[in-house]
N, C-alpha and C positions, 0 to 999 in steps of 0.2 A: 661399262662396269670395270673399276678398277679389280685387278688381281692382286692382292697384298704378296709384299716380299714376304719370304719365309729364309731366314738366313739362322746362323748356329749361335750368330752373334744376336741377332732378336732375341734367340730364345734362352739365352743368359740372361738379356739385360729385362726381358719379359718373367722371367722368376723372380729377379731382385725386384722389378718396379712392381709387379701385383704380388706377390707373397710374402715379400718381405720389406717392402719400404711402407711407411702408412703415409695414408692421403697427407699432402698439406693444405694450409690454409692460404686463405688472400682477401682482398679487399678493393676498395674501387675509388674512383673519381667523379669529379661531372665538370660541364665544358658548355658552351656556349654553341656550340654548332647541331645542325639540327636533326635528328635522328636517323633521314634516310642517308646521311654520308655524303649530301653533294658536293660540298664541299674538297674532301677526299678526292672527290673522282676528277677534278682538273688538276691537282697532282699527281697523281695515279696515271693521268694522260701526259704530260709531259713527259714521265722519266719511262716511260715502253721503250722508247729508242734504244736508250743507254741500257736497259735492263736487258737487253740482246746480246752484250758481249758478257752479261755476270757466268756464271757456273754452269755446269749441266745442268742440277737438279732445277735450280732457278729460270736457265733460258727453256729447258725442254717442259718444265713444268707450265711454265706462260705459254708455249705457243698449243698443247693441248688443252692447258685452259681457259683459252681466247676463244676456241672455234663453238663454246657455249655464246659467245658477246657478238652481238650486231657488227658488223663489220663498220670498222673505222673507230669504234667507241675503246675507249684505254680497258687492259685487263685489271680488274676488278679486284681479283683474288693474288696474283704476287706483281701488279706494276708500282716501279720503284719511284718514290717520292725522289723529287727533286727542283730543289734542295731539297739536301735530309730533314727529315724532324726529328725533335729529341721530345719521347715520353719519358714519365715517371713511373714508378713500379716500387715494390718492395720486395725483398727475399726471404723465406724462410728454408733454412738449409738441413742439414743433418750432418754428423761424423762419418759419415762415407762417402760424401764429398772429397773428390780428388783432383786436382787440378794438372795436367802438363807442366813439363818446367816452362816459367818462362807466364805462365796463364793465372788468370784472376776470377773471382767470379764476376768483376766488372769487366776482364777484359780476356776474353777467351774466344773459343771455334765459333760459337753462339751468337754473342755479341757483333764478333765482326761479321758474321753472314747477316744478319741482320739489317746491319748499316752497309756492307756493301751488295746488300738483292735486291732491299728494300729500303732503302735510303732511312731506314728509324734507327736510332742512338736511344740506347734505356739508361736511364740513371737513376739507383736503386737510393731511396731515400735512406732504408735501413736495412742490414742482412742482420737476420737471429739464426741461428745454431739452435734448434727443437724444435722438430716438428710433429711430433706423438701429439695428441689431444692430451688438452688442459697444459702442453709444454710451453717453450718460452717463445715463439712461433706465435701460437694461438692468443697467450694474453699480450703481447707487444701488440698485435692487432687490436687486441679490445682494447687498449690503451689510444690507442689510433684512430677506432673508431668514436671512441668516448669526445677524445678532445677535437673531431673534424677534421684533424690532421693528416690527410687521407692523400695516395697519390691517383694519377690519371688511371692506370691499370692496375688491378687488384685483386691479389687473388684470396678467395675465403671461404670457409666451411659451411654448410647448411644455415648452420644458427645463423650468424655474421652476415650472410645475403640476406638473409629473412629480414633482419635488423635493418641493414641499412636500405631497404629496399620501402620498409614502414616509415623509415625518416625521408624519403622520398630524396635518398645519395645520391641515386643511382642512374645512368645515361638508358631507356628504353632501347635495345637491341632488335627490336622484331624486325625493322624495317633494314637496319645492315645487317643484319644475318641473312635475309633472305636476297640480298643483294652480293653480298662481300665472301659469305661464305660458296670453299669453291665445290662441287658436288661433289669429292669425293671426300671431302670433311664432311660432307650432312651425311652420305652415307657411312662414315662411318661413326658419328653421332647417334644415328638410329640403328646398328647394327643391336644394340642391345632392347632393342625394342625403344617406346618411346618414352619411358619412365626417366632418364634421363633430360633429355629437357624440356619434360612436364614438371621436373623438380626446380627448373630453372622459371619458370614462368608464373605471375603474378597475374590474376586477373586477364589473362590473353594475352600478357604483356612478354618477350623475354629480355630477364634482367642480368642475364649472366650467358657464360658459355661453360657445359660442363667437363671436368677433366675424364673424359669417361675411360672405363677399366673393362672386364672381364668378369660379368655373372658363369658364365658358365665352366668358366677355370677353376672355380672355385666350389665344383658339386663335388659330394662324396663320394668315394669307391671304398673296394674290400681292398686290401693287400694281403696277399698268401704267402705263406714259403712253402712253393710247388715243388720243393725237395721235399718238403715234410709231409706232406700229403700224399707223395708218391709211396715213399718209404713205409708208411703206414697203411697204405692199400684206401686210402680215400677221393673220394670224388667231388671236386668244384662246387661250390654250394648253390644248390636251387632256390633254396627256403631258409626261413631265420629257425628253424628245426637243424637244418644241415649246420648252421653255420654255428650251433651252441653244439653241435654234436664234435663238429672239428675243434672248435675251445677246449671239450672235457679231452680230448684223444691228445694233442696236446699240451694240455696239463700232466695227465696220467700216465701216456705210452711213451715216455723220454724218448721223443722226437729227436734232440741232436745224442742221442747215443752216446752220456757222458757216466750213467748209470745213480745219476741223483735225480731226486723232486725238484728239479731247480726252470724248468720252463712256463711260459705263464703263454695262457691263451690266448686273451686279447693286453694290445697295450691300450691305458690312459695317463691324462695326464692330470695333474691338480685343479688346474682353471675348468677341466671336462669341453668345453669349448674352446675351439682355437686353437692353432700351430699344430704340431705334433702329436701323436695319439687323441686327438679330438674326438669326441664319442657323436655329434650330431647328426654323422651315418646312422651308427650302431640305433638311434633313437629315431631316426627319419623310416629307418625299417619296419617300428611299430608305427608310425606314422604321426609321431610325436615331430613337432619343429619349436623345438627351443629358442626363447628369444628372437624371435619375427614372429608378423603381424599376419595371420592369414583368416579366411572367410569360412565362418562357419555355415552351416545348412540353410540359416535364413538370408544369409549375403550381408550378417553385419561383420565387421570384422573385429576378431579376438586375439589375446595371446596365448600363443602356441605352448609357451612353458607350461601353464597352467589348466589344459585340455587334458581329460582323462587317460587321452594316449598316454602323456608323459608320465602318466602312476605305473602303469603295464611295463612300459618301460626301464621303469627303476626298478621292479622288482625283479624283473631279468635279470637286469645287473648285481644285483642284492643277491642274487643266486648262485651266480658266477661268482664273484666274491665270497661269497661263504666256502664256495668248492676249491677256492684257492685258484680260481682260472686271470683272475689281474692279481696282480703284484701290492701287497696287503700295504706296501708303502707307498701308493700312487698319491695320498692325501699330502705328501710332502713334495713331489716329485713335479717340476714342470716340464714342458714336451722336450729339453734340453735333455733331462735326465734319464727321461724314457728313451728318446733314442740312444743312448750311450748303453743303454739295458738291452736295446735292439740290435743295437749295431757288434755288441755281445752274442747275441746268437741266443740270446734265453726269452723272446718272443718271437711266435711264428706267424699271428694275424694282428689287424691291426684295420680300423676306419680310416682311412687319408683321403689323401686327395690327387692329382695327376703327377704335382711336383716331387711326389717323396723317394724316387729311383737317385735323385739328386742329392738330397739328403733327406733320412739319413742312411737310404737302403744300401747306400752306394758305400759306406762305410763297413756295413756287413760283407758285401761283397767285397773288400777289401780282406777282412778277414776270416774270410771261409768262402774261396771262390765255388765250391760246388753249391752254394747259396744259393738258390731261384726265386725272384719274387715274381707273382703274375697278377694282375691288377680285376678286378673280378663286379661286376654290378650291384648295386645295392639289392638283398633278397628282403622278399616282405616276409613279415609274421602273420599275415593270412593270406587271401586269396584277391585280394586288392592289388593295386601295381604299386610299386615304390613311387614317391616321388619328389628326389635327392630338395632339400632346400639351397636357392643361395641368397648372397647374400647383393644389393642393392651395389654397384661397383663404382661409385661417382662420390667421393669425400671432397673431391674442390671445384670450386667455380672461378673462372674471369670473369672481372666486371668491372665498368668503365665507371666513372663520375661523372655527375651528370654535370654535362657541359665540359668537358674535353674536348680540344678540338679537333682530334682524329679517333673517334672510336672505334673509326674500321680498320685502325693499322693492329688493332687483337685478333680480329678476321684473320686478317695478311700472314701475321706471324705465326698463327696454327696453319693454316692452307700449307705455309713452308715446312712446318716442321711435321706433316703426315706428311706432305709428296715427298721428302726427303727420306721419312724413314720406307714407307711404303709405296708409294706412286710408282704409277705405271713409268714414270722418266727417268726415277734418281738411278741409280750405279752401285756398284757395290765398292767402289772407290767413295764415294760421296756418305754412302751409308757407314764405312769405315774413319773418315773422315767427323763426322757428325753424331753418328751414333755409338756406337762401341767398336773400339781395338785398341792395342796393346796394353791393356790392361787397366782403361779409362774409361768408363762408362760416362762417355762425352755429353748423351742426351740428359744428362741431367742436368748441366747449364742452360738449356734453354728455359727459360721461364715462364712460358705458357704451351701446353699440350695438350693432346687428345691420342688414345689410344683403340687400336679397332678389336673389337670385342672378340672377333673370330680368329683370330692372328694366327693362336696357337694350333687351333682346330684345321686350319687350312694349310699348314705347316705336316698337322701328318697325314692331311689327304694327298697332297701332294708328292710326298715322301713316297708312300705305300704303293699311289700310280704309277710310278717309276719303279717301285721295285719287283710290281707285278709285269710292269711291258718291258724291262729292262731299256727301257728307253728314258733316256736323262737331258736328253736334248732341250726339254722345256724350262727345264731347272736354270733356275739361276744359280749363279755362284754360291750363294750357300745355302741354297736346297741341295746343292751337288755336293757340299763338304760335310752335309748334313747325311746325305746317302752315301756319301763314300765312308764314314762312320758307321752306319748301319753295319753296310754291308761287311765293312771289315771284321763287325762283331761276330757277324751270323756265318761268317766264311772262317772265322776261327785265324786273322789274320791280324787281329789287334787281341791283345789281354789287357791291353788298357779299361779299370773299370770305368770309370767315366763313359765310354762309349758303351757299355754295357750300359750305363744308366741312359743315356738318349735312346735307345733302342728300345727300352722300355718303355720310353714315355711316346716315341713318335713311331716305333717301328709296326709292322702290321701285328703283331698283338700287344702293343702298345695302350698306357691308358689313355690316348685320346680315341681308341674304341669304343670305349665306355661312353666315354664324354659324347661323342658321335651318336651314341645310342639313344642319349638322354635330350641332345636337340635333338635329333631326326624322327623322337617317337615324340617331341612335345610333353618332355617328363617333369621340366627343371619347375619347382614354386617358388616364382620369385616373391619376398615379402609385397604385403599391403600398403605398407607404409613406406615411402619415401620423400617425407617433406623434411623441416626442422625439428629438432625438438619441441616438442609442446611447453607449455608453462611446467603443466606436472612432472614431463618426465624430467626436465631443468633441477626441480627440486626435491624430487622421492625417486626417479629408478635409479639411483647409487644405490639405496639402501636396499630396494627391492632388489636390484640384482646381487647383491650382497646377502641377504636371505636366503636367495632362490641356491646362489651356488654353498650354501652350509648347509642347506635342509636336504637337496639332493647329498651331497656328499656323505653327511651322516646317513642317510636311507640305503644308499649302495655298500656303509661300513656295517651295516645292520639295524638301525633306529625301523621299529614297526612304518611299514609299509605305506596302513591310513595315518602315516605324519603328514603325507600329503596333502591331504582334505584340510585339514587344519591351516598349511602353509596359503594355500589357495585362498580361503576365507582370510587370512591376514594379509596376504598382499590386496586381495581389494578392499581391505577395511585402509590400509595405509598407503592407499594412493592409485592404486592398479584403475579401479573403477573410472575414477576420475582422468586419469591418462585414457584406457579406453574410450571413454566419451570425448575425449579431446581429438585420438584417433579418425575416431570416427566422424567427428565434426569435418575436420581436415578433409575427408574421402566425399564428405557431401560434398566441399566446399571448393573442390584443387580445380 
């Protein structure tokens, strides 16, 4: 069992790449060579030799993942072609893309580890600048896809493998994955359970490798400001009682002691879902799951926005709202705006998520250091247990072309790029090197990844063991710059806020306590649904989701209550129905 690194520099580059970077796309090839890879493996056997004097992470990473291979037989998972071979790929990039002096995104840290561990040379047929859905990323693909024009390695979104997987593109994976791929990439493949790639898999087939992310980074928590709670003589909240009760106190009790009406209870923001004051806690409380697909009492599956929970729910909020407990401009305000309201010090609670000590709490704490946030579980509105929604963490896939002549050099180049970030062999030279320092978040030139779901989670078990045996021995270098942070905060040795904000999120009353709480009880629901879009939702849920967020919105500004019932009968009159049986086709059918 591999121990994943946990270093300070992961978990920068692990906030920007799940919270705030979005999935990209890709697309694929196909090749004449035949499925199980044999071909591959008498180049694979030749270049072991030379692949002896490559790097650390490269040489230490082959000889621990050799002692899986019959003795004498080439390593499977990083033995380096030789001669090199040169695949095809494409790029889709973003504006936070940074490059070293000197560096390209054809010819960078990436690039050459690539071609010198593993003898592969990539040459990008095209690089686009957008990667957000429906940006220029996404339809330069579908232009690519349209006219055939496709390279050997390909990275692409749900819809786009479904696609070219029905035009039958695509190179069959089952048999070099279960060959090429090295076990500590399949474990961390299924760290998020197997919905990931069962999304990738056709008929028994798999036609992709998926980029997988982080379900459970992404559950909800309460945010407090446990100065304001104290100062007013209140108590941590049990119940969605407690926690409308601390809203009204508050609003009412001028919590920051300024001597105006100027504080609001909870933050929101315009979209209601997503980023910043997101309300999908506050609503997962009544047991409402907005926008995901879950199973009702007879085991078909429904959607959550439109279950009665979510009426209960809005009238809560409709309530709050009338008492002046959100901020009566949130219909204009996006989570940017909110937190600038936050980081003002005129809200004291607030739904988030693990990441928000980073920002934007850390900015309050910037200006009003006796500021406390403490990170709190989600409380039910009855006597049921919470149980946080998340959201499906796999927006891309690699996929070969069928008939490529090396399909398993995609294998190869994930195996290197997990041992490297996390493997039992890499260094923290190698991971500095590869992954992020000096202020390059270098993993983003590699072009095909996978991320281990627990990363974050294991980062403040880790943390915590060490700071309860004061034994740091086990720590690697930056689990140790990670606790030497900590501790600087709790020892009153740093006033750096920033380490206030790591402390909060990994220290022992940190939110990945929560988080902790919510795997170790088996709380998280993940959605039903994770195939590609349907036909229906392709062409009605814009609009449907476009209704669903006016109709809530006017309901929590005050529009009657039962507008609900009505919205509900319109979305399945214009399309909902028809997506649900599409749904539900899919779950017979996956």
């Amino acid at each position: 069992m591999h121990k994943p690194f946990k270093w300070t520099a992961i978990v920068l580059m692990t906030f920007i790449f799940v919270f705030v970077s979005a999935c990209s796309s890709g697309n694929d090839n196909k090749n004449t060579s035949d499925s199980s890879g044999n071909k591959a493996t008498s180049n694979a056997n030749a270049s072991s030799t030379d692949n002896s004097k490559s790097d650390n992470t490269a040489n230490t990473a082959n000889n621990s993942s050799n002692t899986a291979e019959p003795a004498g037989e080439a390593d499977p998972y990083l033995g380096k072609y030789d001669p090199p071979i040169n695949v095809t790929s494409v790029r889709i990039i973003n504006d936070t893309f940074k490059f070293m002096e000197g560096q390209t995104i054809d010819n960078n840290m990436w690039t050459q580890a690539l071609e010198e561990k593993l003898g592969i040379k990539i040459k990008y047929d095209w690089v686009v600048s957008g990667d957000q859905p429906g940006g220029q990323g996404e339809q330069k693909m579908n232009v690519s896809i349209a006219s055939g024009d496709l390279p050997e390695l390909i990275p692409v979104n749900a819809k786009q493998l479904k696609q070219l997987q029905e035009a039958d593109e695509l190179e069959d994976l089952t048999a070099i994955y279960d060959k090429y791929a090295s076990p500590f990439l399949k474990e961390i493949l299924n760290q998020d359970g197997p919905a990931s790639l069962a999304s990738a898999t056709f008929g028994g087939k798999l036609m992709a490798i998926p980029n997988t992310g982080s379900s459970m980074d992404g559950a909800a928590m309460i945010w407090i400001r446990k100065d304001w709670l104290d100062k007013l003589g209140l108590q941590p909240p049990k119940t969605m009682d407690d926690v409308l009760a601390i809203s009204d106190a508050f609003t009412t009790k001028d919590p920051d002691g300024d001597g105006k009406p100027n504080s609001y209870g909870i933050a929101m923001n315009k979209d209601l879902y997503g980023g910043f004051a997101d309300i999908t806690g506050f609503l997962n409380s009544y047991h409402a799951y907005p926008k995901t697909w879950i199973k009702d009492a007879s085991g078909n599956i429904v959607y959550g926005s439109i279950q009665p929970e979510m009426k209960t729910a809005l009238a809560a909020l409709q309530a709050m709202y009338k008492k002046g407990e959100i901020d009566k401009e949130f219909g204009v305000k996006d989570g940017g705006k909110e937190a600038e309201l936050t980081a003002s010090g005129k809200i004291g609670m607030q739904f988030g998520q693990m990441w928000n000590p980073l920002w934007p709490l850390v900015d309050n704490k910037k200006n009003d250091p006796n500021a406390q946030w403490q990170s709190y579980p989600l409380a039910s509105a009855d006597d049921q247990p919470v149980t946080p929604q998340v959201g499906f963490a796999t927006g891309q896939y690699f996929a070969v072309k069928k008939g490529a002549a090396h399909p398993e050099a995609l294998l190869k180049m994930i195996n290197l790029f997990v041992e490297t970030g996390w493997g039992q062999t890499t260094t923290p030279e190698n991971y500095a090197k590869y992954f992020t320092s000096d202020g390059f978040e270098k993993f983003k030139n590699m072009p095909f990844q996978a991320w281990p779901s627990r990363k974050n989670l294991d980062i403040h078990l880790h943390v915590t063991a060490a700071l309860d045996s004061k034994d740091t021995s086990g720590l690697n270098p930056e689990e140790k710059d990670m606790y030497d942070k900590t501790v600087s905060w709790m020892e009153g040795t740093s006033k750096e806020p920033l380490n206030w904000a790591y402390e909060r999120v990994f220290g022992k009353e940190g939110s990945f306590v929560i988080i902790n709480q919510y795997v170790s009880g088996n709380l998280l629901k993940l959605t039903e649904f994770y195939g590609a879009p349907t036909p229906a939702m392709v062409e009605k849920e814009s609009n449907l989701q476009k209704r669903e967020l006016e109709t809530f919105t006017k309901i929590i500004m005050g529009d009657p209550v039962d507008t609900f019932d009505k919205f509900v009968e319109e979305w399945k009159k214009l399309g909902g129905d028809q997506i649900t049986q599409e749904v539900n086709d899919w779950a017979k059918n996956k």
